[in-house]
N, C-alpha and C positions, 0 to 999 in steps of 0.2 A: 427434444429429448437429449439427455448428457449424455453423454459416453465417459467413461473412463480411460486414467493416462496409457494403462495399456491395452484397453480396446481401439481407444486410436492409432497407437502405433502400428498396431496386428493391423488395422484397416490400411494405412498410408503405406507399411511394408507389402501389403502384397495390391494395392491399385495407386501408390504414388507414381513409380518409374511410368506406368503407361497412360498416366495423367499427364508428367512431364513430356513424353515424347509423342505425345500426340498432340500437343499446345496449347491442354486445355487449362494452363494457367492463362496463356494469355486470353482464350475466350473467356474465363472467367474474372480476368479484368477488365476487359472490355463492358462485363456486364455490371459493375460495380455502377454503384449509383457517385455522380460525380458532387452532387449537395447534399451536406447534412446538416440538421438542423440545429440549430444551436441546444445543448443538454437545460433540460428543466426542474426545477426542485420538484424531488417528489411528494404529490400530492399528503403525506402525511410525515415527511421527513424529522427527525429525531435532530435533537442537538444539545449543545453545551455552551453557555456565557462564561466565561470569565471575564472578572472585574479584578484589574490588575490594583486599584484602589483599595480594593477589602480584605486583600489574601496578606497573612503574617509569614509567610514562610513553614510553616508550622512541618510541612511534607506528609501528615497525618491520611492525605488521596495516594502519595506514595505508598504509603506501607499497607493500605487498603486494598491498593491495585492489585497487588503484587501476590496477595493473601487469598483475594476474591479471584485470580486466575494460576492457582497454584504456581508461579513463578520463583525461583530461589531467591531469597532476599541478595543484593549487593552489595556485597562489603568485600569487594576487591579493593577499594581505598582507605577504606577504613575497617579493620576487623571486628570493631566494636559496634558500630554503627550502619543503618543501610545509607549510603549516603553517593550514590553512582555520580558519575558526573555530565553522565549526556545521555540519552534512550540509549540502549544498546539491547544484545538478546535475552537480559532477563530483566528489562524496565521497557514496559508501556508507557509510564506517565511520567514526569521529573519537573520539580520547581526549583526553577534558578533562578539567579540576582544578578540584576545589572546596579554598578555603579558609577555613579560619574565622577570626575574629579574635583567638582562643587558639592558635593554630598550628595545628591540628588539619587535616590537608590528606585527600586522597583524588582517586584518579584513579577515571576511571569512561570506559569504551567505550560508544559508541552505536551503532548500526545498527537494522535492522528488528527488532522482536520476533516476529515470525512470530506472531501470535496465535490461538491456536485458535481463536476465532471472530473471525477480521478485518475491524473498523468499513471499512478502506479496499475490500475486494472487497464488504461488503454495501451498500457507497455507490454504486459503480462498473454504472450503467446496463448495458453489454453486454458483461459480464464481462471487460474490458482486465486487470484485476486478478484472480488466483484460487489459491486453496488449492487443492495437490494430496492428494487425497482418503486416499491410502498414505501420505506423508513430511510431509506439513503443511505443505510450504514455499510461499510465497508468490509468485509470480511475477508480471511482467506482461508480454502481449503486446499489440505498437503495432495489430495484425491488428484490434485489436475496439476499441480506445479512441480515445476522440472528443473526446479534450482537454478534460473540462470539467473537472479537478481536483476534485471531489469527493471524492478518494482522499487528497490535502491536508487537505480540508478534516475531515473524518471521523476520521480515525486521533489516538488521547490522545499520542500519542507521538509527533507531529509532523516523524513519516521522508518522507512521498513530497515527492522534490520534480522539478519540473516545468522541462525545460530547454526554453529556448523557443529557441537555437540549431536550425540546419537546416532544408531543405523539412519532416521529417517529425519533430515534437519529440517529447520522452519523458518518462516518468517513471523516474525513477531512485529505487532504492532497493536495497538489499542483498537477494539473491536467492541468501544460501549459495553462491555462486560456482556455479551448473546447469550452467554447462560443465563444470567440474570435479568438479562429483556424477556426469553424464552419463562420467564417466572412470572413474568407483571414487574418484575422489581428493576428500579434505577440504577443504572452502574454505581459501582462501590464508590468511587471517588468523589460523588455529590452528594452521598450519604452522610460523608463523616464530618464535611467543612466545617469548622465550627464559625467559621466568619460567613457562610454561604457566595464563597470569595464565586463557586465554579457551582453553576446551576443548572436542573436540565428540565427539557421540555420538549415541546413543539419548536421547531427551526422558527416559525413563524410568529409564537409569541413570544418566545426572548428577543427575536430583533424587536418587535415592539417595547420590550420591556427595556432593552437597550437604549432605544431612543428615549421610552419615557424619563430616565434616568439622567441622559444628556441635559433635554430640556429641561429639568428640575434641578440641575446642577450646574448652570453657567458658568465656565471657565475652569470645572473639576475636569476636565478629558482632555487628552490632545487632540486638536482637530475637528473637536464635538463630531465625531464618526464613528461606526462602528465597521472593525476589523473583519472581513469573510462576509460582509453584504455584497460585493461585486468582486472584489481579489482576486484574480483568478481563475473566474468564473463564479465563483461563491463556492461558501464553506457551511457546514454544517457546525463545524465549531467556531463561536463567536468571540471577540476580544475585546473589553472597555480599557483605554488605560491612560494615564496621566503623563506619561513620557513618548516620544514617539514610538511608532509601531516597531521602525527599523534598529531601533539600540536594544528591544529585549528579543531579538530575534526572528521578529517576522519578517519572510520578505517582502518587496512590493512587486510583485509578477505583473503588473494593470489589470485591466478587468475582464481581459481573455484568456481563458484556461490553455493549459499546457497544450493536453490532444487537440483542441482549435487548433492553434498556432504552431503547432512542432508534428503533431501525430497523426494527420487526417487521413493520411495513406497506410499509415501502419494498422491504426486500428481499423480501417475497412478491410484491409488485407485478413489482421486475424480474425475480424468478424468472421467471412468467410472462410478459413481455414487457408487460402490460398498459398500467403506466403512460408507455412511453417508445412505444407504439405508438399511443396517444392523444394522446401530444403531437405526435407526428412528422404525426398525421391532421390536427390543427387547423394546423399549419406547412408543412404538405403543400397542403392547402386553399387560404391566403394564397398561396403562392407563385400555385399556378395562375390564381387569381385577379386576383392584381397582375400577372400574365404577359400575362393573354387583356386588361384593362385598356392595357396595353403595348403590346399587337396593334393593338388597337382605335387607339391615339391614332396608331401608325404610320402607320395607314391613313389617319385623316383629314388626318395631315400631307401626307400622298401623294397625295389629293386635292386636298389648297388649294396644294400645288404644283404641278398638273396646270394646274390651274384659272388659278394666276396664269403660268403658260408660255403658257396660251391667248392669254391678255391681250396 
């Protein structure tokens, strides 16, 4: 069962401190399981090909995105045109150009890679951020996140970003368009290709489809490989391309995901609430402390004011 951000707090505010001082963090690391198992593609996982060989540049999934998730069009650099120049907080999705100094160009789409094991939800203190367990897609709800960008900070692929417009700010990132999953319908951005540059499917038949493409096109790909089969742990978003992966912006992480390699402790900590119910106890503490401290000076002020009325 979930809880909400402020039925947790109410909870940790009044049994964190004696969670802390009675050292049931440390029993409840002791109880933490020391193996996890490596993250599995889920059994009916969602995805996206791009073939970096068929896309013209056209930005036509841009201006879709953008439409299809009510986002304000971009035109901080250009007033005339949407034309952003890197994701930021009102672009999900952005096709950019690499060029080399032999002409050699390539267009390349960005958005979330959905990662089967995502550094940004194993960063994300109380699950604001989360893989769903059937389709793989990534979502975030503002219901559990507490603004500290660690989902920024975390992710090799440098999608969430953080708009700090409005009472209640967000992260943004491409989320397969959920209302329009929640419809039967395709995210916007594979709708409108008109090259069918970025395609979606089953995670498991576009890698097929990916490879069948290799094989039938001997020496059209770099590497004859497909981008997000092992990357990182693997991606839900896939990549064909004719120039190497590392010059239109992907990284190369190897085939161990981030939480493996960097997060194993952290994300068992927040699994269990451990680590953020320990800090909430020691910040919970202060507060009351600097409060009743607050009281106290109240009063003596209330008294030397009494005192100097007397006078």
């Amino acid at each position: 069962m979930e809880i909400s951000r402020r039925e947790l707090f109410q909870k940790i505010t009044t049994g964190g401190a004696a969670i802390a001082a009675s050292g049931g963090i440390s029993a409840a690391l002791t109880g933490v399981a020391q193996a996890e198992e490596t993250p599995q593609v889920p059994p009916h996982a969602l995805g996206m090909l791009y073939d970096a060989t068929l896309c013209i540049g056209c930005k036509t999934c841009v201006v879709a995105c953008t439409q299809a998730n009510g986002l304000t069009p971009d035109t901080r650099t250009d007033p005339l045109h949407q034309a952003p120049a890197d994701l930021n907080n009102h672009t999900k999705t952005i096709i950019k150009l690499y060029k080399e100094a032999d002409g050699q160009t390539s267009f390349v789409k960005q958005q979330c890679m959905h990662c089967v094991d995502p550094a940004c939800a194993a960063a994300c203190m109380f699950g604001g951020l989360k893989k769903d367990k059937n389709t793989g897609v990534v979502t975030w709800n503002g219901k559990y996140c507490v603004g500290c960008r660690y989902c920024e900070v975390a992710c090799p692929y440098n999608v969430p970003k953080f708009r700090w417009e409005g009472f209640n700010p967000e992260i943004v990132k491409c989320e397969f368009c959920k209302d329009r999953l929640a419809k039967g319908q395709e995210p916007a951005c594979t709708t409108v290709c008109p090259r069918k540059a970025v395609i979606f499917g089953l995670r498991e038949d576009l890698l097929k489809e990916a490879k069948r493409r290799i094989a039938a096109n001997p020496g059209k790909y770099h590497e004859d490989r497909v981008f997000g089969e092992h990357e990182g742990g693997g991606t839900q978003v896939l990549y064909l391309s004719h120039v190497p992966f590392d010059k239109i912006g992907l990284p190369q992480p190897g085939n161990e995901s981030i939480p493996q390699k960097y997060l194993k402790w952290q994300k068992r900590l927040y699994s269990y609430l451990v680590l953020p119910a320990g800090l909430y106890a020691v910040l919970a503490g202060t507060i009351r402390k600097n409060w009743k401290d607050h009281e106290e000076h109240l009063e003596e002020e209330e008294k030397a004011s009494g005192l100097r009325a007397q006078l």
